[in-house]
C-alpha positions in Angstrom: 2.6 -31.2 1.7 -0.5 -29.5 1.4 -0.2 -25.7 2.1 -4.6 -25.9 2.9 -6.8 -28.6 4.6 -10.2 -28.9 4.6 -11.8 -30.5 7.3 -15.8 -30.0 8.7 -16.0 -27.2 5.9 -13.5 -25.3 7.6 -9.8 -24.5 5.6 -7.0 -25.3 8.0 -3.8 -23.3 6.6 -0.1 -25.3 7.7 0.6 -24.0 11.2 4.1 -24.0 10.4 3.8 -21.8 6.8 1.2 -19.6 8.7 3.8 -18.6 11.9 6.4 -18.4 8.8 4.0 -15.6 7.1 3.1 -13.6 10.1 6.8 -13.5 10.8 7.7 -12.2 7.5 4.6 -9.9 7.5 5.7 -8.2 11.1 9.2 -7.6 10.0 8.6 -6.2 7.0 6.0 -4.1 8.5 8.7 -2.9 11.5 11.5 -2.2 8.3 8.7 -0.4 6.3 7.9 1.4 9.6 12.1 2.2 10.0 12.1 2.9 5.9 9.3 5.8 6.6 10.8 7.4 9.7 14.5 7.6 7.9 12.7 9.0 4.6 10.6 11.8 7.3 13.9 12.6 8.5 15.3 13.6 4.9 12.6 15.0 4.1 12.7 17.7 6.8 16.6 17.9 6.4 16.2 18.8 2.5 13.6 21.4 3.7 15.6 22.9 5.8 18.4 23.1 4.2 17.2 24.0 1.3 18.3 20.8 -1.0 16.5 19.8 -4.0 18.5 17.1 -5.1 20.8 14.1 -3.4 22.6 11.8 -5.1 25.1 8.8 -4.1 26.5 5.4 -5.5 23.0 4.2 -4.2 20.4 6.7 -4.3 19.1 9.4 -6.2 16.7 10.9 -3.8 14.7 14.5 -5.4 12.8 16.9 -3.4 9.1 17.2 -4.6 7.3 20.1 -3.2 4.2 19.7 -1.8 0.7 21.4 -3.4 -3.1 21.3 -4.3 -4.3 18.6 -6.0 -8.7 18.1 -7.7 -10.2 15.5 -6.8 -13.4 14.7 -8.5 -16.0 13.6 -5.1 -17.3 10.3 -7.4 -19.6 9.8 -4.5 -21.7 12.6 -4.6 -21.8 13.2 -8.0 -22.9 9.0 -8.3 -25.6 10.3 -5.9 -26.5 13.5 -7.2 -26.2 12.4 -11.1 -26.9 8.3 -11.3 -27.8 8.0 -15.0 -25.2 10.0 -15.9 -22.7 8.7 -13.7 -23.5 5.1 -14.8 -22.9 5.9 -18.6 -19.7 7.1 -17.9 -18.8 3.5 -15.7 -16.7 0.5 -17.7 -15.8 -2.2 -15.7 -11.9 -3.8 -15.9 -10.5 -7.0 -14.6 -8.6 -7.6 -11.8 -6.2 -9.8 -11.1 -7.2 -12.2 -8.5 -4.9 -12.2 -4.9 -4.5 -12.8 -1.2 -4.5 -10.6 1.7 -2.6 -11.7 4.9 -3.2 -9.9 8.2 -0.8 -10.1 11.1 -2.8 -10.1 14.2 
């Protein structure tokens, strides 16, 4: 079975493999969704209450405290120092890869 068909110059992805996708892609996007409101809620318990540290069978979960971080502004120092900026550039490779938006 092909996965991609190409017909008039247009690719044609497998209806089934594409419903398949977007299904996967939705519910891990609802159980990322419950992930980050159950991590909130620890959060603010261990706040609270004061805990730096939790620990079961499972889990070790740390408190990290928030703070100030530099950030270097590439953007305007690109525009405000181009020859500079471009002797400092070294290109890497990436690894080549798919995006897949639910819609």
């Amino acid at each position: 079975m092909d996965l991609i068909q190409v017909r008039n110059d247009v690719a044609l992805l497998d209806q089934e493999v594409s419903a398949k996708i977007a299904d996967f892609e939705r519910q891990v996007k609802a159980i990322k969704e419950q992930e980050d409101e159950l991590k909130k809620s620890i959060l603010e318990e261990m706040e609270s209450k004061g805990i730096i540290k939790v620990e079961t069978d499972d889990l070790s979960i740390t408190y990290v405290a928030g703070t100030d971080r530099e950030k270097f502004n590439t953007r305007d120092f690109r525009k405000d120092n181009p020859d500079l900026y471009d002797s400092y550039i070294s290109m890497i490779p990436v690894k080549s890869s798919i995006r897949i938006k639910v819609k």
